[in-house]
DOVO-626678 format. One record per atom (N, C-alpha, C, O): residue number from 1; atom name; x, y, z; residue in one letter. Coordinates in steps of 0.1 Angstrom, whole numbers. Layout:
REC,NUM,CA,X,Y,Z,A
...
END
This chain:
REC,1,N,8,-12,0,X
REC,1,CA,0,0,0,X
REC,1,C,9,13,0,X
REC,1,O,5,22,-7,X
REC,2,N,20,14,6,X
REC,2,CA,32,25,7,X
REC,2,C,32,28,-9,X
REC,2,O,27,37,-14,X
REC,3,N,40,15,-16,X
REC,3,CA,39,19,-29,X
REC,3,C,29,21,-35,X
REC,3,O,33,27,-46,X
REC,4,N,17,20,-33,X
REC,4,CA,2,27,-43,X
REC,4,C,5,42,-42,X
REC,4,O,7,51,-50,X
REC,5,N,6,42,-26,X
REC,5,CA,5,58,-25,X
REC,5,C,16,61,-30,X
REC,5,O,13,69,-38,X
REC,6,N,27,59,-30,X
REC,6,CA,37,71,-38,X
REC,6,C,40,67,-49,X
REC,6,O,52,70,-52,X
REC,7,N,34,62,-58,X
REC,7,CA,32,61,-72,X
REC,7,C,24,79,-75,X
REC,7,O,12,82,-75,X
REC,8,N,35,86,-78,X
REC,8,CA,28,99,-88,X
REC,8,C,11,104,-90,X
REC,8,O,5,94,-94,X
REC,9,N,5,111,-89,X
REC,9,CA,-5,111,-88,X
REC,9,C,-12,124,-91,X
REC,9,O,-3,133,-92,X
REC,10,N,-25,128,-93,X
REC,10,CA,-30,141,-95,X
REC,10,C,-32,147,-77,X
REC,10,O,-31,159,-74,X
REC,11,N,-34,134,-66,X
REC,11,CA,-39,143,-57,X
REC,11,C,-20,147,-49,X
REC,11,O,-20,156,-40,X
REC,12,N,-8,142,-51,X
REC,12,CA,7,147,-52,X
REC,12,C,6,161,-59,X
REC,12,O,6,170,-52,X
REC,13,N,6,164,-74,X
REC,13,CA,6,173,-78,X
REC,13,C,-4,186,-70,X
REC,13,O,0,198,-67,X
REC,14,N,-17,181,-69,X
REC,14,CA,-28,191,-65,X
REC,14,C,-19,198,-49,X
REC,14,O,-17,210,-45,X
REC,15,N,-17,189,-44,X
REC,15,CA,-16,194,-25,X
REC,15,C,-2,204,-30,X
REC,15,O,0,217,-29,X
REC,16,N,6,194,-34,X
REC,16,CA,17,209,-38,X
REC,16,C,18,220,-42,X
REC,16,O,26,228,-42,X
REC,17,N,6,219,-48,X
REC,17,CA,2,233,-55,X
REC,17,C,-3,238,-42,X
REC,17,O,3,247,-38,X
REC,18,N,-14,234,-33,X
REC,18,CA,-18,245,-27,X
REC,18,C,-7,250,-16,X
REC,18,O,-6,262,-13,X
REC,19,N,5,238,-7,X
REC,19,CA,12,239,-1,X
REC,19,C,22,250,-3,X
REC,19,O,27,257,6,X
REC,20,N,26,251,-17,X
REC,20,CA,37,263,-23,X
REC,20,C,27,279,-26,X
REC,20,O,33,291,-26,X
REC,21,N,16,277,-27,X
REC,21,CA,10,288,-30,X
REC,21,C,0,296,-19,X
REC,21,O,0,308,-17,X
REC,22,N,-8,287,-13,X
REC,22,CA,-10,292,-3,X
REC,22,C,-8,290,18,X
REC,22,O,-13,295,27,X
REC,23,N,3,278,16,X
REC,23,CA,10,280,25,X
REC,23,C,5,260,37,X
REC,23,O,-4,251,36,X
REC,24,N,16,261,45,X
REC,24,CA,11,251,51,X
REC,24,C,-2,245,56,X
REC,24,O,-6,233,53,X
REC,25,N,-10,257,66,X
REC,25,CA,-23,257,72,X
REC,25,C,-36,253,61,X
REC,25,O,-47,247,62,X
REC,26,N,-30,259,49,X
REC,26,CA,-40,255,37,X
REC,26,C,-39,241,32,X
REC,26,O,-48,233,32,X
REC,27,N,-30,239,27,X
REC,27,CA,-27,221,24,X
REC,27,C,-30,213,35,X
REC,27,O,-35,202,32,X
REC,28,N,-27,216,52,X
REC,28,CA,-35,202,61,X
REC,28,C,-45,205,60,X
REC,28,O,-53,197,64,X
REC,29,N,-51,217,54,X
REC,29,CA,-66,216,55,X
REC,29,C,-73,205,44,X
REC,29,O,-83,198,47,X
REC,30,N,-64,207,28,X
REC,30,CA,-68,206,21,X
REC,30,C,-70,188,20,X
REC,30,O,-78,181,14,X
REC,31,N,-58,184,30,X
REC,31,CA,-55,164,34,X
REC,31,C,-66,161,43,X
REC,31,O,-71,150,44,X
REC,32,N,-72,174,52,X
REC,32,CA,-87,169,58,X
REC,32,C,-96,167,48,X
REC,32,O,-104,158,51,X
REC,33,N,-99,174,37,X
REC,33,CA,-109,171,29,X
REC,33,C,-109,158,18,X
REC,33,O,-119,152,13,X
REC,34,N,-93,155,16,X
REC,34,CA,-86,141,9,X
REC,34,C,-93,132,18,X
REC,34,O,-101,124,14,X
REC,35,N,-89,133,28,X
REC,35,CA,-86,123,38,X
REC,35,C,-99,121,41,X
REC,35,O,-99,109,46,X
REC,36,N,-112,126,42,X
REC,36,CA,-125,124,44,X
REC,36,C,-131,116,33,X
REC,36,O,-135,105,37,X
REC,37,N,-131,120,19,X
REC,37,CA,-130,115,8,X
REC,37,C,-131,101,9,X
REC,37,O,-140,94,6,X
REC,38,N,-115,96,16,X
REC,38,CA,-111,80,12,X
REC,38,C,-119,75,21,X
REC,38,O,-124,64,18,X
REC,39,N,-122,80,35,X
REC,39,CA,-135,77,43,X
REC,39,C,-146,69,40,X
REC,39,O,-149,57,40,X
REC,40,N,-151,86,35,X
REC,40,CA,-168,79,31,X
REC,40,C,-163,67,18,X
REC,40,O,-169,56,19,X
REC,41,N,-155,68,10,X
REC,41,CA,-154,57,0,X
REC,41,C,-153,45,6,X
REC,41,O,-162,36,4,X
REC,42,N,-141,43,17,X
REC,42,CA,-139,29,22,X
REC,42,C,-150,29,32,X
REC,42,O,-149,19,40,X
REC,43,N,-163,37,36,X
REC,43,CA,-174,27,41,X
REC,43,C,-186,25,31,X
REC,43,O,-193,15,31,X
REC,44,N,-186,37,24,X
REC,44,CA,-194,30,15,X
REC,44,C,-188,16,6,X
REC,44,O,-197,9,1,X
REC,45,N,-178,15,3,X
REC,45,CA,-172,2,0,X
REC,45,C,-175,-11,9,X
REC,45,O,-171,-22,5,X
REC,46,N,-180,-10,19,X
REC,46,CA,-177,-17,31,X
REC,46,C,-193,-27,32,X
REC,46,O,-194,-39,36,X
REC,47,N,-204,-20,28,X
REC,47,CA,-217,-18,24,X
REC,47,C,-223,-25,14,X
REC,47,O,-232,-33,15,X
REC,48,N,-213,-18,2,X
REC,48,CA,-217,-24,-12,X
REC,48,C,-223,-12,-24,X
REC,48,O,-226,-14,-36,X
REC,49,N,-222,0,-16,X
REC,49,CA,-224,10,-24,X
REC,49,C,-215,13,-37,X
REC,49,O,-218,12,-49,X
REC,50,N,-207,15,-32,X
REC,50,CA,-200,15,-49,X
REC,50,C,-193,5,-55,X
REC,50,O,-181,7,-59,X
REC,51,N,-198,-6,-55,X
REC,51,CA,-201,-16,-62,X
REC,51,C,-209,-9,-75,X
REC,51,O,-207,-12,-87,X
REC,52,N,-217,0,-72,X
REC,52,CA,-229,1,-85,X
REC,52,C,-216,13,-97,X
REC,52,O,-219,17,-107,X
REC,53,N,-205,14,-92,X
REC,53,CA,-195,19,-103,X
REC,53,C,-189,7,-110,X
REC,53,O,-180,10,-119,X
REC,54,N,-191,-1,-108,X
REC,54,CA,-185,-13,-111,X
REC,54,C,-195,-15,-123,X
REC,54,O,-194,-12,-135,X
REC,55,N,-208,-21,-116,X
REC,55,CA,-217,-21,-125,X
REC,55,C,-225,-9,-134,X
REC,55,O,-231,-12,-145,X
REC,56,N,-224,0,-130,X
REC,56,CA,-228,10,-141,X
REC,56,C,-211,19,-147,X
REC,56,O,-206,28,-141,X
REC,57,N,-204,12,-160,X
REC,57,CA,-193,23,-161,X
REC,57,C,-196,37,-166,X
REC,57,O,-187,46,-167,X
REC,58,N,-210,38,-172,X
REC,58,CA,-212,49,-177,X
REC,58,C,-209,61,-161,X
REC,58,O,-203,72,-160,X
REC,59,N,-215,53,-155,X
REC,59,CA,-217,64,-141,X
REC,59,C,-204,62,-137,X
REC,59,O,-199,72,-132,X
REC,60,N,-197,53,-136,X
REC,60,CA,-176,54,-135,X
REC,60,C,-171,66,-143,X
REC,60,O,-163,74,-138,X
REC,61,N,-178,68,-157,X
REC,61,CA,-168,79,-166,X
REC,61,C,-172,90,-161,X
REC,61,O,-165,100,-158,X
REC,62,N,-186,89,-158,X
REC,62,CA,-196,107,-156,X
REC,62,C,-187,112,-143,X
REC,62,O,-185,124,-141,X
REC,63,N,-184,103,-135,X
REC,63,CA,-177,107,-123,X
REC,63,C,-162,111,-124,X
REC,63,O,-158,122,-121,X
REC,64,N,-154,102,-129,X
REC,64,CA,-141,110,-139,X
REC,64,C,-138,121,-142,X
REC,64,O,-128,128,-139,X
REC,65,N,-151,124,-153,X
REC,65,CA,-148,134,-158,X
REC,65,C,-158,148,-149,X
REC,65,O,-160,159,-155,X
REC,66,N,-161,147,-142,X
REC,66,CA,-165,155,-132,X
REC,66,C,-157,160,-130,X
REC,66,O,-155,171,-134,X
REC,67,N,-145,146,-118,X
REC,67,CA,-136,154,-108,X
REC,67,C,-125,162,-120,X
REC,67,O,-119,171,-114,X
REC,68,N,-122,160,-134,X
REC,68,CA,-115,167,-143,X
REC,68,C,-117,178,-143,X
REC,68,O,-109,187,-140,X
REC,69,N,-135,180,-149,X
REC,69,CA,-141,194,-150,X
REC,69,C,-139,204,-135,X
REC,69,O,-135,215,-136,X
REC,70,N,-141,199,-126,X
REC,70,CA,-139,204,-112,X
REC,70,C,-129,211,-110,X
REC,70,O,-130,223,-105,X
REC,71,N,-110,201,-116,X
REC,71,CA,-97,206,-112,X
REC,71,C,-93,220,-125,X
REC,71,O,-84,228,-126,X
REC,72,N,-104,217,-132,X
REC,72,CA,-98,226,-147,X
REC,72,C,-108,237,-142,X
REC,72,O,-105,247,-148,X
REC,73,N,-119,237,-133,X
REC,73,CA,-130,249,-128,X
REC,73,C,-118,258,-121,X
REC,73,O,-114,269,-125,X
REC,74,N,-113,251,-110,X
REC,74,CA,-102,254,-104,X
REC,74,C,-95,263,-107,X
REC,74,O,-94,274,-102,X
REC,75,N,-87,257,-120,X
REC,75,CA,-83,268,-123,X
REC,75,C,-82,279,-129,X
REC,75,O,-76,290,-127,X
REC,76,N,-93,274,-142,X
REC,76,CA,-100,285,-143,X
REC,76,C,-101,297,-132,X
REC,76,O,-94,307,-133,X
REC,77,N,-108,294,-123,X
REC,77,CA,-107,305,-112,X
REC,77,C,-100,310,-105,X
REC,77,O,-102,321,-100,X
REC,78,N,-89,304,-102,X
REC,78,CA,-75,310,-99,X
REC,78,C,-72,317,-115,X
REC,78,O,-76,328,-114,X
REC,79,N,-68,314,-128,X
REC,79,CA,-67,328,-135,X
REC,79,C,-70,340,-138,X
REC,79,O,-65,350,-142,X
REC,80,N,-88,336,-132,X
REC,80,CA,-94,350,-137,X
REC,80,C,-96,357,-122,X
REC,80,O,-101,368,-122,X
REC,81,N,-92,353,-110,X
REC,81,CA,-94,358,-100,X
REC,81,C,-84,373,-98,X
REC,81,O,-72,374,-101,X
REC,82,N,-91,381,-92,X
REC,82,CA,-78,396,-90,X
REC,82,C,-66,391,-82,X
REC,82,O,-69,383,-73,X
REC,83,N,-56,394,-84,X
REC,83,CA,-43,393,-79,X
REC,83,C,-43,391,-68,X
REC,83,O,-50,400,-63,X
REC,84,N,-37,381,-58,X
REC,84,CA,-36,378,-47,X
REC,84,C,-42,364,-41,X
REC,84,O,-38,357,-32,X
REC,85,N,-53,363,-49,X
REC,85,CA,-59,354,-41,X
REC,85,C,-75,346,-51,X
REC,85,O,-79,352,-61,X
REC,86,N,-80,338,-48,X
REC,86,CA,-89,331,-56,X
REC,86,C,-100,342,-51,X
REC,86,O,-99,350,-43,X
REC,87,N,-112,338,-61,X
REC,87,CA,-127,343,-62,X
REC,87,C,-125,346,-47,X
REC,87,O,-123,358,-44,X
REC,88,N,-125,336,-36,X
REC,88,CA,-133,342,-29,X
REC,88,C,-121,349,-18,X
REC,88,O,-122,349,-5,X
REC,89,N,-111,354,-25,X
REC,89,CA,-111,367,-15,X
REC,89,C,-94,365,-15,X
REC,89,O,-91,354,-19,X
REC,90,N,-84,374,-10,X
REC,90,CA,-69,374,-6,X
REC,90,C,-64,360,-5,X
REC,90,O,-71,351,2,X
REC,91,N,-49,356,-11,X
REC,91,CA,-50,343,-8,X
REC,91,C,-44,339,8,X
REC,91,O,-47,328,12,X
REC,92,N,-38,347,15,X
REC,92,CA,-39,343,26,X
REC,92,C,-54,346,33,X
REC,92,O,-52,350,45,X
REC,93,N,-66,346,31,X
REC,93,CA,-78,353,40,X
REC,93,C,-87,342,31,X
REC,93,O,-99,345,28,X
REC,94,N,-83,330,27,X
REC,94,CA,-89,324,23,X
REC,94,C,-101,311,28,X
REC,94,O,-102,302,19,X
REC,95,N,-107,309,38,X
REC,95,CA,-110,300,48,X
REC,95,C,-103,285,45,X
REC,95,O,-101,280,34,X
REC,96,N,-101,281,60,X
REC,96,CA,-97,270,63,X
REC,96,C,-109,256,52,X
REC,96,O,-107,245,46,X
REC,97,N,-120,265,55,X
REC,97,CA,-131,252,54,X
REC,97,C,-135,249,37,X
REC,97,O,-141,240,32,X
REC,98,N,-129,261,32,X
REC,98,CA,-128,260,17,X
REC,98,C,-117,251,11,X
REC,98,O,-118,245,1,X
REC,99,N,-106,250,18,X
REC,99,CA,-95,243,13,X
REC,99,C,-102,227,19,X
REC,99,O,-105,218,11,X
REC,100,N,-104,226,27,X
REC,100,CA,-112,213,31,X
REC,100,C,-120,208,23,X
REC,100,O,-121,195,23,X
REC,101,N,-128,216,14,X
REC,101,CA,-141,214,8,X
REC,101,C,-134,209,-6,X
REC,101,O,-136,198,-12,X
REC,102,N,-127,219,-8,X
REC,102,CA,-120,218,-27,X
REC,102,C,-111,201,-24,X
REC,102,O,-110,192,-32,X
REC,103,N,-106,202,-10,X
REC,103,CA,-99,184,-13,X
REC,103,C,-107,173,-11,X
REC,103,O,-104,161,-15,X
REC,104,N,-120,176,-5,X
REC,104,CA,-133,167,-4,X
REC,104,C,-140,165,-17,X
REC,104,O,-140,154,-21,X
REC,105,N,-146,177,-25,X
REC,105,CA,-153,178,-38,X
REC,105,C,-137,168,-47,X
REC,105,O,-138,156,-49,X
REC,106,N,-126,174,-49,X
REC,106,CA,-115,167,-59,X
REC,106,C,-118,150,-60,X
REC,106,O,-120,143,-70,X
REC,107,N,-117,147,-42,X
REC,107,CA,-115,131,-42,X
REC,107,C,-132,121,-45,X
REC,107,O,-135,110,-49,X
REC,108,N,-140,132,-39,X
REC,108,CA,-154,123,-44,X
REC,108,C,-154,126,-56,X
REC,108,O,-166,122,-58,X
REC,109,N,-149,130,-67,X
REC,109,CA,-151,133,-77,X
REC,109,C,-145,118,-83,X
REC,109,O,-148,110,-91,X
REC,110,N,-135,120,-76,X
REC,110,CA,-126,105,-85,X
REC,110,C,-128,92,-80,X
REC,110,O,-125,87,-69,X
REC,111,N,-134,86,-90,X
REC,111,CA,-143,67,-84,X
REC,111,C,-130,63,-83,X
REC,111,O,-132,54,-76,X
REC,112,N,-119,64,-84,X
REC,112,CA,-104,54,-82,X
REC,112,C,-107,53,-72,X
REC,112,O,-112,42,-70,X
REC,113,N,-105,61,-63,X
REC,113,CA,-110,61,-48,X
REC,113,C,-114,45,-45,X
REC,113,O,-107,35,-43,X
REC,114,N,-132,47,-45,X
REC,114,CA,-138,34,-45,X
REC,114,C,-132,24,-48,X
REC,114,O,-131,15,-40,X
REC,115,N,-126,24,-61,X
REC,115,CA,-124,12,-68,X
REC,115,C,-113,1,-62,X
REC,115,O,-113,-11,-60,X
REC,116,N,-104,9,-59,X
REC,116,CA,-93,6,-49,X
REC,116,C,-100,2,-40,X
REC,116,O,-100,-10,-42,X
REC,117,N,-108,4,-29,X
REC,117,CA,-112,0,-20,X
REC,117,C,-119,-19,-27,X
REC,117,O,-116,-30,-23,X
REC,118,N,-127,-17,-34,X
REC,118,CA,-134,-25,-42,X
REC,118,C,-126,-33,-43,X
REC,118,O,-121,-41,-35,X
REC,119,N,-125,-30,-54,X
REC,119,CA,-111,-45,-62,X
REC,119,C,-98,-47,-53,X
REC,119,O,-96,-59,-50,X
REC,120,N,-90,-37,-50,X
REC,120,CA,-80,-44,-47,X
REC,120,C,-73,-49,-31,X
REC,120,O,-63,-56,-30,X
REC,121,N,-84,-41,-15,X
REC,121,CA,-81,-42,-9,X
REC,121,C,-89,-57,-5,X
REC,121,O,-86,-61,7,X
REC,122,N,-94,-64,-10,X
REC,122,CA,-99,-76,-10,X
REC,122,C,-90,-89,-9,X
REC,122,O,-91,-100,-4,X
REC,123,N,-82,-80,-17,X
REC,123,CA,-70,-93,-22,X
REC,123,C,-61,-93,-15,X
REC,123,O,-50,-100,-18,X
REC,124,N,-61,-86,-6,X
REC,124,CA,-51,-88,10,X
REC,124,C,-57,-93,22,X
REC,124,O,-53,-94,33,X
REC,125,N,-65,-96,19,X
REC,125,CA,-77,-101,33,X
REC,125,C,-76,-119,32,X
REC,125,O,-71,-126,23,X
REC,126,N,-81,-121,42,X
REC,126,CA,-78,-138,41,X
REC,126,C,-88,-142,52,X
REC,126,O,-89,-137,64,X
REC,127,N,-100,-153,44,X
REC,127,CA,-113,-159,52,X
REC,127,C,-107,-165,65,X
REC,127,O,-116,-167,73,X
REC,128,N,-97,-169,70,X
REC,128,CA,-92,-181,78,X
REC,128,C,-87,-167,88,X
REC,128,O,-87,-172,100,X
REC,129,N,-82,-154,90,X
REC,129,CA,-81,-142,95,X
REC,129,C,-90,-134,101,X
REC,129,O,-86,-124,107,X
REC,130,N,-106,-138,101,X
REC,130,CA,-120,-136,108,X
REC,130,C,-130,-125,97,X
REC,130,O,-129,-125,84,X
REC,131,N,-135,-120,102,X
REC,131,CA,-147,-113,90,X
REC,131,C,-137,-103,82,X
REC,131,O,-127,-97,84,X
REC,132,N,-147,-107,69,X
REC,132,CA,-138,-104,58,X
REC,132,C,-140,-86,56,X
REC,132,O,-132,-80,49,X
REC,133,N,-151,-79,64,X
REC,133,CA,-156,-64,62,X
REC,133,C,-145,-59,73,X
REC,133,O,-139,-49,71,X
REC,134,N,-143,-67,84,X
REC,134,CA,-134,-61,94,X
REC,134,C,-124,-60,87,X
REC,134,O,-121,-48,85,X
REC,135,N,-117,-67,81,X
REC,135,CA,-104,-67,77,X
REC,135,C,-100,-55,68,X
REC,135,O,-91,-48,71,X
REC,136,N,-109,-53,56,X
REC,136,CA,-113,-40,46,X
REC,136,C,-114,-29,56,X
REC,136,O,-106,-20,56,X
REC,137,N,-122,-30,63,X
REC,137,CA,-118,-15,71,X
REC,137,C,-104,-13,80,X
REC,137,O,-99,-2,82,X
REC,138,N,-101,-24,84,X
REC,138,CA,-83,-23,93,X
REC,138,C,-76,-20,77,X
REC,138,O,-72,-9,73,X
REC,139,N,-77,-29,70,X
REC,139,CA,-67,-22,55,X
REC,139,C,-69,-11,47,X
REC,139,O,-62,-5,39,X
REC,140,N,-81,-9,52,X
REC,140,CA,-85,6,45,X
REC,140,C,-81,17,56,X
REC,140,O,-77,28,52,X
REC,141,N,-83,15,68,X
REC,141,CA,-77,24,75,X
REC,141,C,-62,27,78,X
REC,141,O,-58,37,84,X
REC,142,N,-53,17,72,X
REC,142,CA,-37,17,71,X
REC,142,C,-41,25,59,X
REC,142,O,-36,37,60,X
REC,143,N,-45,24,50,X
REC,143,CA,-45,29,35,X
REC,143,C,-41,47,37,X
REC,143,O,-32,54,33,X
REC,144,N,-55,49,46,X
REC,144,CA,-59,64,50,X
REC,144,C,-45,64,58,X
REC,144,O,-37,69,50,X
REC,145,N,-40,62,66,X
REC,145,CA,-27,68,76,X
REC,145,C,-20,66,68,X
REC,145,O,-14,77,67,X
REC,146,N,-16,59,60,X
REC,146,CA,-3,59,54,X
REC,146,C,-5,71,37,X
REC,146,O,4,73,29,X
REC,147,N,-16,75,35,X
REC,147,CA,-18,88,25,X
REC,147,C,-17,99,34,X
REC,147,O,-11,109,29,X
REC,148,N,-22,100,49,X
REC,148,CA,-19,113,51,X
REC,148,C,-5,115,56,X
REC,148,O,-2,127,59,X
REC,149,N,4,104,58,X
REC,149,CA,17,107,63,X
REC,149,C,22,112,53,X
REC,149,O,25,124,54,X
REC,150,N,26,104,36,X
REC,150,CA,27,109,27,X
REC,150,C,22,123,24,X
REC,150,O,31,131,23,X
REC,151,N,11,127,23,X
REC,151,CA,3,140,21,X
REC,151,C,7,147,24,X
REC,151,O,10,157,18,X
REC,152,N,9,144,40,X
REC,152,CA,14,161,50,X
REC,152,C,32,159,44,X
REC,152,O,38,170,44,X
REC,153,N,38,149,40,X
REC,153,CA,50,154,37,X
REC,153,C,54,160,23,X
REC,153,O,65,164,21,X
REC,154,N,45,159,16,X
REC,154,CA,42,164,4,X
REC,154,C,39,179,11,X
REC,154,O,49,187,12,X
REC,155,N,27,185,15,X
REC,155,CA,25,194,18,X
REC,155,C,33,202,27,X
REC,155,O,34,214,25,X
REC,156,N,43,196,40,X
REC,156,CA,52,204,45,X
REC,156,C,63,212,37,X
REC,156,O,67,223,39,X
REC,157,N,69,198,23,X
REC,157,CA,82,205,20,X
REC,157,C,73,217,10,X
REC,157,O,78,228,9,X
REC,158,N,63,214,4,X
REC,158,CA,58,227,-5,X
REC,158,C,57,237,1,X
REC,158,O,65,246,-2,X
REC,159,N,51,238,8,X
REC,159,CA,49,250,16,X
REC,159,C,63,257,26,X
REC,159,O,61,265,35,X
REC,160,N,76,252,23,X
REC,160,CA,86,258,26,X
REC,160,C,88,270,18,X
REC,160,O,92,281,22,X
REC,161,N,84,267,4,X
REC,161,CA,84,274,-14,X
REC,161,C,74,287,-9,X
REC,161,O,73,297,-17,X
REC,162,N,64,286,4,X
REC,162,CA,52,294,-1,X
REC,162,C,60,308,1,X
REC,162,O,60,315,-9,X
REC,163,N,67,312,12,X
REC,163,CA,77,323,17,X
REC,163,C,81,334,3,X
REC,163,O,76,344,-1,X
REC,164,N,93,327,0,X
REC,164,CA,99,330,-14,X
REC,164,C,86,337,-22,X
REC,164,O,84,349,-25,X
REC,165,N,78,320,-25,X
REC,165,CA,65,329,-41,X
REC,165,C,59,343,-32,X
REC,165,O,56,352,-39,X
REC,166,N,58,344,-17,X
REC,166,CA,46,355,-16,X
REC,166,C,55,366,-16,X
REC,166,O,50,377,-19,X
REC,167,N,68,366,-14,X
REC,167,CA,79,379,-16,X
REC,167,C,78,382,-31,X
REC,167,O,74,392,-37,X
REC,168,N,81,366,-39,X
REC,168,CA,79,373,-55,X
REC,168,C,66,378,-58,X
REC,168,O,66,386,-67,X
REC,169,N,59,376,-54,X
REC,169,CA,41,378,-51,X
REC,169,C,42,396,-47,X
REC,169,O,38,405,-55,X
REC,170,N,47,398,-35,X
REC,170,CA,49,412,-33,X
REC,170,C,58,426,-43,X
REC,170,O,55,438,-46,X
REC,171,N,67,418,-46,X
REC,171,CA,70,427,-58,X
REC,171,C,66,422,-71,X
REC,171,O,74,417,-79,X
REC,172,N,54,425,-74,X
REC,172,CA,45,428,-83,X
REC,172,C,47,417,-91,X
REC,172,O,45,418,-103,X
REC,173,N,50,406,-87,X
REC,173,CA,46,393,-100,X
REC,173,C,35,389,-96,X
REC,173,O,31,379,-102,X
REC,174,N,25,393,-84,X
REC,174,CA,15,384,-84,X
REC,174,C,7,384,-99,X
REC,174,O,5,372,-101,X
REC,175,N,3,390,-106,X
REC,175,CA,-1,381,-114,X
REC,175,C,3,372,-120,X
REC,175,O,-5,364,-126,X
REC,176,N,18,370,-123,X
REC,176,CA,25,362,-132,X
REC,176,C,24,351,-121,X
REC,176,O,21,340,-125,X
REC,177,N,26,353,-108,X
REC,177,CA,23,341,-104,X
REC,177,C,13,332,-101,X
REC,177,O,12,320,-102,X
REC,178,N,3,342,-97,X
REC,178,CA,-13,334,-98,X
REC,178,C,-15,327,-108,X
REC,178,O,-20,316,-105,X
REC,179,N,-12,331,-124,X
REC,179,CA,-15,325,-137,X
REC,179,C,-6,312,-137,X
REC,179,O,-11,302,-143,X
REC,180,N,7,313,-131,X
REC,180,CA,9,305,-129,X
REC,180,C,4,283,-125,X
REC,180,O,2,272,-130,X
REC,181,N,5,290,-113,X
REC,181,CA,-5,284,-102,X
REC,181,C,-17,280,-110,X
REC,181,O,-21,269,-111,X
REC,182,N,-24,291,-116,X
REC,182,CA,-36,285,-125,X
REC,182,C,-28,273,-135,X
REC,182,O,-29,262,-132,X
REC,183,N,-21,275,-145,X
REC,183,CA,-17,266,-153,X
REC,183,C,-14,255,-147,X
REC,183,O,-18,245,-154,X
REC,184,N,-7,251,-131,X
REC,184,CA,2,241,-128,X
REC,184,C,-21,232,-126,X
REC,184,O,-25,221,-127,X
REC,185,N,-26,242,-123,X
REC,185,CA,-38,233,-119,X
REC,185,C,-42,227,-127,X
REC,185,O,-46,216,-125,X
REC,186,N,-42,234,-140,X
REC,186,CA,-45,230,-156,X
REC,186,C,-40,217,-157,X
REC,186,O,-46,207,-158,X
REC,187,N,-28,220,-157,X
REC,187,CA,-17,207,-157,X
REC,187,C,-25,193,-152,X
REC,187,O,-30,184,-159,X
REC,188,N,-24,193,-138,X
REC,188,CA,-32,184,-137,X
REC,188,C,-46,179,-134,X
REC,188,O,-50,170,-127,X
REC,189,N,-52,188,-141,X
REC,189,CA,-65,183,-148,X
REC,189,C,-61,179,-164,X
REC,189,O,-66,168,-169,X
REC,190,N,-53,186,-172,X
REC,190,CA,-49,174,-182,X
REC,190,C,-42,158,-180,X
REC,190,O,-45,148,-186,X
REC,191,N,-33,159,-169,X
REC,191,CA,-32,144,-163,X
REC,191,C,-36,136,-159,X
REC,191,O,-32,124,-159,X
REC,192,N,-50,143,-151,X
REC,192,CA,-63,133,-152,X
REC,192,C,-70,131,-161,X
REC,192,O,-77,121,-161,X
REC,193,N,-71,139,-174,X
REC,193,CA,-84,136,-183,X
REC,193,C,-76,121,-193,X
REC,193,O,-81,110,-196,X
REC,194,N,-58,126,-196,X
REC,194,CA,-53,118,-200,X
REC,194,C,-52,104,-194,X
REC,194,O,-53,94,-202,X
REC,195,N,-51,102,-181,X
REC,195,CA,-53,91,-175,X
REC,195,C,-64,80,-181,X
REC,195,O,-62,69,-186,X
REC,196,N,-81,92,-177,X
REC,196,CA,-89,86,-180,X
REC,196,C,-89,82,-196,X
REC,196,O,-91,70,-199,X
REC,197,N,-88,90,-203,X
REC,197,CA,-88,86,-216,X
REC,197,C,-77,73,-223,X
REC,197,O,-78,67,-234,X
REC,198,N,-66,72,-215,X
REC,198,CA,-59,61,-215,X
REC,198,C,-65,45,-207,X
REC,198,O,-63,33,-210,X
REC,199,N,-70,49,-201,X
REC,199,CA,-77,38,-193,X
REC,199,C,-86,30,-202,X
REC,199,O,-88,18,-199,X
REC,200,N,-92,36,-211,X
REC,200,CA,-103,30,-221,X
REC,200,C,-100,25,-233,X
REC,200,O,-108,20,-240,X
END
């Protein structure tokens, strides 16, 4: 499971982006909203709820391409936002519960999530080891600690970077840098759509 998680990823790219741009406090915010995400997935996995992604793939793609449309809304709104900060306001004066929300919306957006839970934490479980739903949640719950160990260390070294960008920020590149930051978001919402579109 170490290695799933640090296999490269859109939600690696995403946290670094907010970690370098808007600073530490915003990225753990952003792994509470990740980290809720893999939650509700691994109990509704637990259930039998998304299972019905399994069986409906139309509703697998519609959800894909959600969380794509979502990360590319994103940034969208980071470029056209006034200097400093997103739509809704200065980027340090940005709420906590926003950055929570944007890593909550990102990860329900993406069925991988589920699917993982689905297919593959199964195949570490063993009948002769006691109920097979207990086990899926003790493996699904290594799953979640060992993404947010990863996550927050992803998000501490970014946000060492935030210092420097808000100095270049102050002497008048913030827009060059905001646009920035928009593009890197761009970025990977093209690495998710590509994903998906490779996947088929």
């Amino acid at each position: 499971m170490v290695l799933i998680e640090l296999t490269p990823g859109p939600n690696m790219g995403y946290l670094a982006i907010v970690g370098s741009r808007w600073g530490r406090a915003a990225g753990l915010a952003t792994i509470v909203g990740v980290t809720t995400a893999f939650a509700l997935y691994l109990l509704a996995a637990t259930v039998g709820l998304t299972n019905i992604l399994l069986l409906i793939p139309s509703l697998y793609q519609a959800l894909q391409w959600a969380g794509i449309g979502y990360i590319a809304w994103l940034a969208v709104d980071t470029w056209r936002a006034r200097s400093g900060g997103g739509a809704d306001g200065a980027a340090g004066e940005l709420p906590a519960i926003r950055h929570v929300l944007r890593g909550l919306m990102a990860n329900l957006l993406n069925p991988k999530a589920a699917v993982f839970y689905i297919a593959l934490l199964p195949g570490f479980t063993n009948p002769r080891l006691g109920h097979l739903t207990q086990q899926v949640l003790w493996l699904g719950g290594a799953h979640i600690l060992i993404s947010v160990l990863i996550h927050t260390a992803i998000v501490l070294t970014a946000a060492q970077f935030a210092p420097a960008l808000s100095a270049a920020s102050g002497n008048g590149g913030a827009r060059t840098l905001q646009r920035g930051f928009a593009l890197a978001l761009g970025g990977v919402a093209v690495w998710l759509a590509w994903e998906t579109v490779a996947s088929h």
